[in-house]
N, C-alpha and C positions, 0 to 999 in steps of 0.2 A: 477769587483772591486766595495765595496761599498764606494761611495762618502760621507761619512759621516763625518760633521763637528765637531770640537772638541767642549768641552763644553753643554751649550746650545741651541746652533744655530742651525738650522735646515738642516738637511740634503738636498741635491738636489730635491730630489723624495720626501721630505714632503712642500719642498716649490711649488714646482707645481701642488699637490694637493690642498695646500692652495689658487693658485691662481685660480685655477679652480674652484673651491666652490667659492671663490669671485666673478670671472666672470660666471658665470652658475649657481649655485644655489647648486650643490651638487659634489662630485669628481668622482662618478661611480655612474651604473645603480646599484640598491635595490637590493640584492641577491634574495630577496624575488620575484619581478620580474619574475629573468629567472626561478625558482621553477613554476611559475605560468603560463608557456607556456603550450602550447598542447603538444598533442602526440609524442614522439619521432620519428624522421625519421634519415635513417642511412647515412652516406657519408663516403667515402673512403679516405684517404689521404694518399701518397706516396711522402715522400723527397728523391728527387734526387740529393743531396749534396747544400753545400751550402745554396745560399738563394732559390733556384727551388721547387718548390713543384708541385704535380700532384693531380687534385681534382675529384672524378668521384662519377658518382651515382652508387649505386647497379648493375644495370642493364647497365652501362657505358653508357647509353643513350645520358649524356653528360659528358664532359670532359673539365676541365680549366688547362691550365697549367700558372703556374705564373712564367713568367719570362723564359727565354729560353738557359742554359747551359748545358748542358746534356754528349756530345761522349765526349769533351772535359773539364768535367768538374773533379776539381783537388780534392773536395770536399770526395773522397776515400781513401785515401792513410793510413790521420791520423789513420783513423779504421781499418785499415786493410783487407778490405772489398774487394773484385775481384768485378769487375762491370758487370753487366747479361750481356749478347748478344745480348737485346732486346735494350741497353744503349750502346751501342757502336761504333753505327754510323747513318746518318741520315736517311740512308735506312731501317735501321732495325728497326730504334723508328717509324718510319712511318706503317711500316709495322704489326707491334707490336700494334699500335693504329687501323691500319683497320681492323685486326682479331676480334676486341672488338667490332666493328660495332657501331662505336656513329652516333647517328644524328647530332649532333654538336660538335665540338672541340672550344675553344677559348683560343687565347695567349695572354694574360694579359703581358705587357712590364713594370714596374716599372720605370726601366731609362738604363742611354746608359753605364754603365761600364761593362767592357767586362767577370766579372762574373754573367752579367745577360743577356747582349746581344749578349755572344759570340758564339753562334750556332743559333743566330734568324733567321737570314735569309736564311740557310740551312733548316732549322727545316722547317721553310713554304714553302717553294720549293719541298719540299720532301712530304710535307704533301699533297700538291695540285696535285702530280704525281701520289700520291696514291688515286687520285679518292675522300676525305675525305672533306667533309666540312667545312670549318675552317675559320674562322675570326680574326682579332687581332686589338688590340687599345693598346690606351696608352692615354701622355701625348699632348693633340694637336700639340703645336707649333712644338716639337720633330718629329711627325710623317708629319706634312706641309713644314715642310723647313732641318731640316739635316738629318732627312732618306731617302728623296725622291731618292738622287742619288745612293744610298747602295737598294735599293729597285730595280733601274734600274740595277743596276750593277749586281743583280740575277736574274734578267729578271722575277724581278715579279712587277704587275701592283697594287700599292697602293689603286688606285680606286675600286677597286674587293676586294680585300682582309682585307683591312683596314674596317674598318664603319666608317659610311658616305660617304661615296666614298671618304675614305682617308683623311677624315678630322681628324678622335680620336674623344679623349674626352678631355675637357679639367675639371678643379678639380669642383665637381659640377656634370659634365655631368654623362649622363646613355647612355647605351645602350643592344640592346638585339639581343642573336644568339640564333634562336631555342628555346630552355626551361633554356638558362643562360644568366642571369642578370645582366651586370658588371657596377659598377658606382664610378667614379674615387674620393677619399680623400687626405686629406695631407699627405705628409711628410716633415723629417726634413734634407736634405741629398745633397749633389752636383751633379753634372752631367757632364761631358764632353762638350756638346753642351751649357750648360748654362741653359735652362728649366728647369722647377720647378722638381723634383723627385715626386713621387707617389705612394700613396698604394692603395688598393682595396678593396670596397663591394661586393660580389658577390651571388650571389642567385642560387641557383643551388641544385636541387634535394630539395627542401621546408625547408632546411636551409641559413641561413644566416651567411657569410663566412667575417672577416676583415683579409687581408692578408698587413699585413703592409708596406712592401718594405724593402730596407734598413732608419734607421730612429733613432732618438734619441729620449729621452721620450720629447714628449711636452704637455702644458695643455690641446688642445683644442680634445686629447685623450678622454676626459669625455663628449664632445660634440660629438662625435663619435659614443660611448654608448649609451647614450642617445636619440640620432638622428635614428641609425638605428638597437640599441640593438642586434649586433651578439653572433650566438650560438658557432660559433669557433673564436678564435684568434690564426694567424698564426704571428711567432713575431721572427723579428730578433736580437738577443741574444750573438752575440758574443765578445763585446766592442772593447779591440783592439782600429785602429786608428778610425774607422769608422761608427760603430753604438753603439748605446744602448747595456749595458752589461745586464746579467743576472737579476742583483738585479734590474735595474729599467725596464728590459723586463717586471718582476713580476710587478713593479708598474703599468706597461700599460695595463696586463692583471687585475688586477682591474681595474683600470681607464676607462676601457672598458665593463666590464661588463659580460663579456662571458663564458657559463657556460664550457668552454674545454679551454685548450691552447695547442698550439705545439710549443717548440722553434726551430729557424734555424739560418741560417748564421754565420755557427761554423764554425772549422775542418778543413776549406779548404785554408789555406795559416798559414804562419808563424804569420804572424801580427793581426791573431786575436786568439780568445780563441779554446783549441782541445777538443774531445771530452768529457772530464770533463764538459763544459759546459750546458749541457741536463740536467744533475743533480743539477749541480750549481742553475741553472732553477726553476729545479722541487722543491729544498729546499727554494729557496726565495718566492716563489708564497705559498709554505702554511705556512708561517708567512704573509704576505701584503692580499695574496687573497685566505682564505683558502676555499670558494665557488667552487675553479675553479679546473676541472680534469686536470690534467698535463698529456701530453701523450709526453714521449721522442722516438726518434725514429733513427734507424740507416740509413746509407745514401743505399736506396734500399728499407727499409720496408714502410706498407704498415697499418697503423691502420686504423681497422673498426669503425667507431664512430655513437656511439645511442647519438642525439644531436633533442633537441626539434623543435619540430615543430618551423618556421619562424615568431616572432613576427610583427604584424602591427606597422607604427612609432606611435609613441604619440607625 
């Protein structure tokens, strides 16, 4: 839905640009900029309904998964879509992942609602049985004090599995598995336990990944861009009760600066937008941010992306 005021008042998505230029300096990175990066290097992305996304290189070397719903993920139905065999259960995603042989896997946690942590602690149990490397973080506090007994309760040890020996990240922090790079940002969004929600920088195969979480557009989006100039934005687009709709997903992908986008967090319940929403997307972003490649995608595919080389920050 676009929030636009009557008359001449300003829209939602133009007042937050305008505060962003006020507080920063400008509301997005220079299109000119990401034109100016190096060489292209490729990354795979695979939506597994929902807000879940599956990131890997070429060579699946390494592997991020954002967010953790997958057998049980409802995120199908609207499209009409049968889910692989490979998505079915946690034996078989596991299994499915060690065929691919990564050196590294990491499970990127946004927050605790049960469309994104509802197969979490299946998913790493499974993962660690099959032999696989794999790490996970999140939001500190979340990962120190209300997962700790949901962690026991699948008889997996947070200290092992977690980084830092189960400490996370908190907004601000970095950390690193292998050849992927995850470093925790804002978002705008509630949580079950109370902890702040969270999206993601990630580094991974010599691009630069913002995978936003569930979130609403906010200004400090252009700080974001700026900060650490990603070549993808992964952006949750469904409106609904719960995040950021389409039109201002498009504002964030300007406000970000990224020469690609993917929208998510459709499809998959009654209360947000079905899959009309990809397109919804893909039309608002080339009015606001006609720079940025729109790539929609169905719950299962798997776009190949030629996305530039990793800028250094400025």
């Amino acid at each position: 839905m676009d929030l636009q005021s009557s008359g001449d008042a300003l829209s939602r998505g133009d007042f937050l640009q305008l505060t962003a230029a006020g507080t920063a300096g400008a509301v997005a990175v220079d299109p000119a900029q990401v034109a100016q990066r190096a060489q292209a290097v490729e990354l795979r992305v695979r939506w597994l309904g929902a807000g879940v996304t599956e990131i890997s290189t070429p060579d699946d070397a390494s592997i991020v998964l954002v967010d953790a719903w997958i057998w049980n993920n409802s995120g199908w139905a609207a499209f009409n879509i049968p889910k692989p065999p490979e998505l079915a259960s946690a034996a078989a995603y596991a299994q499915h992942l060690k065929g691919r042989n990564p050196k590294g896997v990491f499970v990127a946690l946004t927050h605790d609602h049960g469309d994104h942590i509802g197969d979490f602690f299946e998913l790493l149990r499974a993962l660690l049985d099959a032999g696989i490397d794999v790490k996970s973080g999140g939001q500190s506090d979340l990962f120190r004090v209300a997962l700790v007994p949901k962690f026991k309760a699948a008889n997996l040890d947070p200290e092992q599995i977690v980084v830092y020996g189960g400490q996370g990240m908190n907004i601000g922090g970095k950390a690193t598995h292998k050849e992927i790079t995850v470093e925790v940002v804002s978002a705008m969004h509630s949580t079950f336990a109370g902890y702040p929600a969270i999206g993601f920088i990630l580094e991974i195969g010599g691009a630069r990944v913002y995978a936003s979480g569930d979130t609403d557009l906010f200004g400090d989006m252009a700080l974001i861009g700026r900060r650490y100039r990603p070549d993808l934005a992964i952006l949750s687009s469904g409106n609904g009760f719960a995040t950021m709709g389409p039109d201002d997903a498009a504002q964030a992908a300007a406000m970000v600066g990224a020469s690609h986008a993917i929208p998510v967090h459709y499809g998959h319940n009654a209360r947000v937008l079905g899959p009309q929403c990809g397109e919804m997307f893909k039309a608002a972003a080339a009015k606001v941010a006609p720079h940025v490649v729109v790539t929609v995608l169905k719950p299962g595919e798997t776009a190949r992306l030629a996305l530039k080389a990793m800028a250094t920050n400025a």
